[in-house]
C-alpha positions as CSV (number, residue, x, y, z in Angstrom):
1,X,209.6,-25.7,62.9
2,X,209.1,-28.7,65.4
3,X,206.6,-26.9,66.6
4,X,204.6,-27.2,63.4
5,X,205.6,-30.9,62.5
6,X,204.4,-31.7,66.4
7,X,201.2,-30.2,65.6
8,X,200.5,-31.6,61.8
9,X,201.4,-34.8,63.2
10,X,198.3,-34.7,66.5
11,X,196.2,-33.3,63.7
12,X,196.9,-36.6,61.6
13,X,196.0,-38.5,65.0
14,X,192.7,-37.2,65.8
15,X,191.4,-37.5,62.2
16,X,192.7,-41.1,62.5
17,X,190.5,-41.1,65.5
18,X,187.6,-39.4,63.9
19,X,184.1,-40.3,64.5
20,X,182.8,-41.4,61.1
21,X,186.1,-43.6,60.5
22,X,185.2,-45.9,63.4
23,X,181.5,-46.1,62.5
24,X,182.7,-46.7,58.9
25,X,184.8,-49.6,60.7
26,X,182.0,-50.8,62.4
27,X,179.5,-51.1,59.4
28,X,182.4,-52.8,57.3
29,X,182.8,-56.1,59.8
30,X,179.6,-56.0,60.7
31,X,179.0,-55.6,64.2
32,X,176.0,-53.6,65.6
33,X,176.3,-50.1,67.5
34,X,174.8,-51.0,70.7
35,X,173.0,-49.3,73.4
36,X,176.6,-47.8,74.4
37,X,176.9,-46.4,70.8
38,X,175.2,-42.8,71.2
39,X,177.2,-42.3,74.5
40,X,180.3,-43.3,72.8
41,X,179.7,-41.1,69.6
42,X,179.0,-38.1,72.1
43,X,182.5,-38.8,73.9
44,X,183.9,-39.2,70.6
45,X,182.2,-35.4,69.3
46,X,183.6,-34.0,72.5
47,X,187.2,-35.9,72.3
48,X,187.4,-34.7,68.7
49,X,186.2,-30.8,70.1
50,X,189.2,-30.6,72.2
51,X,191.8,-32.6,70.7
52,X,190.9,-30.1,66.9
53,X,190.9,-27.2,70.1
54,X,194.2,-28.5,71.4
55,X,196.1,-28.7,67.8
56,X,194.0,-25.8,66.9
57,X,195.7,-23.5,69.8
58,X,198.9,-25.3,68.8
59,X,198.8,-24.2,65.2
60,X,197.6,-20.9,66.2
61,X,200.4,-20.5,68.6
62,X,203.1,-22.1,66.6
63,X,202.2,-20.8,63.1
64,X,202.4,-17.4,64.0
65,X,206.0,-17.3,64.9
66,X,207.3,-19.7,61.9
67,X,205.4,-18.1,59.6
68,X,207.0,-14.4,61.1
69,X,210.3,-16.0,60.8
70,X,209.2,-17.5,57.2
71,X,208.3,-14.2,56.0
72,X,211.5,-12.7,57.5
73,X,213.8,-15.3,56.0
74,X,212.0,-15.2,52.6
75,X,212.5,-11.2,52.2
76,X,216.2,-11.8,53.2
77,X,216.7,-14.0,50.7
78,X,215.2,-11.6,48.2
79,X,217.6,-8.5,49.4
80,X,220.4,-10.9,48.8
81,X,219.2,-12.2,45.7
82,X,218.7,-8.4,44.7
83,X,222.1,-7.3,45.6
84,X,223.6,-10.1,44.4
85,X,222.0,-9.7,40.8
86,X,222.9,-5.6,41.8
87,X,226.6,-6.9,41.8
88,X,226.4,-9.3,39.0
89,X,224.7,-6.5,37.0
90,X,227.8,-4.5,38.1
91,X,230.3,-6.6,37.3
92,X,228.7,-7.5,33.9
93,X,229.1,-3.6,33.1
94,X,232.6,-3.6,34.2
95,X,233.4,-6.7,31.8
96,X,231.4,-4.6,28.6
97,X,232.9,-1.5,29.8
98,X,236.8,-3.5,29.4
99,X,236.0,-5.2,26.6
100,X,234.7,-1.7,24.6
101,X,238.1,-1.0,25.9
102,X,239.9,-4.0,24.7
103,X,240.2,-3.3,20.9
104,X,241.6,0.4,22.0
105,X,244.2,-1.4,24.4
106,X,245.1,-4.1,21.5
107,X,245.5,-1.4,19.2
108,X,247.9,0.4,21.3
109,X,250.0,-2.6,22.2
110,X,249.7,-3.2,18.5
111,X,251.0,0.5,17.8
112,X,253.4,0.5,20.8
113,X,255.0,-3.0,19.2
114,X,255.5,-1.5,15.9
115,X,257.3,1.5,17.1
116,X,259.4,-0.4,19.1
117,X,259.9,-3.0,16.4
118,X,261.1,0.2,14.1
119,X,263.2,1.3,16.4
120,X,264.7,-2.2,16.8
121,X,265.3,-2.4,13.3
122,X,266.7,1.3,13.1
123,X,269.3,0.7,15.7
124,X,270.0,-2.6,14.4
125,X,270.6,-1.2,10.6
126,X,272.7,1.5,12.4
127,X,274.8,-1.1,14.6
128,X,275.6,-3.3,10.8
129,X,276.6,-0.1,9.3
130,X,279.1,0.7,12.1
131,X,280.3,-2.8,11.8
132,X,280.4,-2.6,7.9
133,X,282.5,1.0,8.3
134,X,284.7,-0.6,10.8
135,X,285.0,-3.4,8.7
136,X,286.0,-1.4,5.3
137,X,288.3,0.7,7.7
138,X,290.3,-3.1,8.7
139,X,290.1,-3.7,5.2
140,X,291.4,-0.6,3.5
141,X,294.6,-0.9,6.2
142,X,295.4,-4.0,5.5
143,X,295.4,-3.5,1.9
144,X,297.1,0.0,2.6
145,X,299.5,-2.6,4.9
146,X,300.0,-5.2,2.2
147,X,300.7,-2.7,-0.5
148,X,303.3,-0.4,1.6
149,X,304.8,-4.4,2.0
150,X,304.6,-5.3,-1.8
151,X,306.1,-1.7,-2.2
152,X,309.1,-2.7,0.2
153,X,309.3,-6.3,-1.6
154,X,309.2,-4.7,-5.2
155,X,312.1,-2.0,-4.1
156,X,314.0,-4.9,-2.7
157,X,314.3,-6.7,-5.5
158,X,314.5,-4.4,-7.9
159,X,317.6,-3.1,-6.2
160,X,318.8,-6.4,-5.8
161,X,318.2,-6.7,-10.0
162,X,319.8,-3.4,-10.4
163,X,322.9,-4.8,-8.4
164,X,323.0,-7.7,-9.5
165,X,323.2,-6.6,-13.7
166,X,325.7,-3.9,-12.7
167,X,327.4,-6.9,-10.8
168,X,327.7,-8.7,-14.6
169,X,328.0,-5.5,-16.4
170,X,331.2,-4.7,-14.5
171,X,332.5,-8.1,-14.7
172,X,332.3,-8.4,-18.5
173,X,334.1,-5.2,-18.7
174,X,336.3,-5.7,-16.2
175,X,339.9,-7.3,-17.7
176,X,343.6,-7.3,-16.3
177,X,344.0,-3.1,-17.1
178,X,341.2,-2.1,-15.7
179,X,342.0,-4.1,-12.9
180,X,345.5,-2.5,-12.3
181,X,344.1,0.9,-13.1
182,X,341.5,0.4,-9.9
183,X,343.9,-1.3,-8.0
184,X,346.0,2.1,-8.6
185,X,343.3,4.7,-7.9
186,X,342.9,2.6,-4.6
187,X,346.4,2.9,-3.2
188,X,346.4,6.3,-4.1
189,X,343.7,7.2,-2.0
190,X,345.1,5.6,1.0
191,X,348.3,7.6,0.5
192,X,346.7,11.1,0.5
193,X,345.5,12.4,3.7
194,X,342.0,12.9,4.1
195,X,342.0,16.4,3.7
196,X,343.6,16.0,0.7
197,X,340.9,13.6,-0.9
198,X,337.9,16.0,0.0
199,X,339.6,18.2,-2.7
């Protein structure tokens, strides 16, 4: 590549140092091509042979090569290029190929969630209707519990009713004879032996 700016730039010298743009110089301030002027323009023909020659063999020597390497670069660029729009190409069929896929896999999760939603909701209506039983089982004991209590309560005082109106009855009938008559019976009793009384 230096090679090739090296040479473009000696080319842009000897045209600068062309012939006809120092006779075009001349003619322009006016000064006449003397008796030196044919020898000079033959010095400059010959100047100009070798220097075009010299860049000539430069270009010829340099362009080859860059233009080999050029070449070579160029086509490895477009292999890249080529497998890289291989792989993109690749990858773009992988992304169609998932997303075909996608509504499958969202239906799925979709299905999956329901089931396991159901089966949440069916194990949750089971576990409330455990608790439900075991709470009507709490329920009917302390009711059975609080009636067996009432039950208690209500014999209780009916017994203490019962004593206490035979408690009255026996005082409005008791007087001084029946009294004595008790008081008799009593003593009695304590004056027969015990095997006497079972009889």
């Amino acid at each position: 590549m230096k090679r090739v700016a090296f040479g473009t730039l000696l080319l842009g010298l000897l045209l600068a140092g062309f012939p006809g743009a120092a006779e075009a110089q001349e003619k322009e301030t006016g000064q006449k091509a003397g008796e030196e002027g044919g020898a000079e323009d033959i010095w400059r023909v010959v100047n100009f042979v070798i220097m075009a020659g010299a860049v000539g063999y430069l270009i010829v020597k340099n362009a080859g090569p860059f233009f080999v390497a050029r070449t070579r670069k160029i086509r490895e660029e477009i292999v890249q290029g080529e497998e890289a729009r291989q792989e993109a190409d690749r990858r773009a069929a992988e992304v169609d190929r998932r997303l075909a896929n996608l509504e499958a896999d969202i239906a799925s999760l979709r299905a999956d969630s329901e089931r396991e939603a159901q089966h949440e909701f069916e194990r949750m209506r089971e576990r409330t209707a455990a608790e439900i039983a075991k709470v009507q089982a709490h329920a009917e004991q302390e009711i059975a519990a609080a009636g067996k209590t009432a039950r208690a309560e209500l014999k209780r005082y009916a017994a203490e009713l019962a004593i206490g109106l035979a408690q009255r009855k026996i005082l409005t009938r008791m007087n001084a004879e029946t009294q004595d008559g008790l008081v008799t019976v009593f003593v009695n009793e304590l004056g027969t032996p015990p095997d006497a009384r079972a009889h």
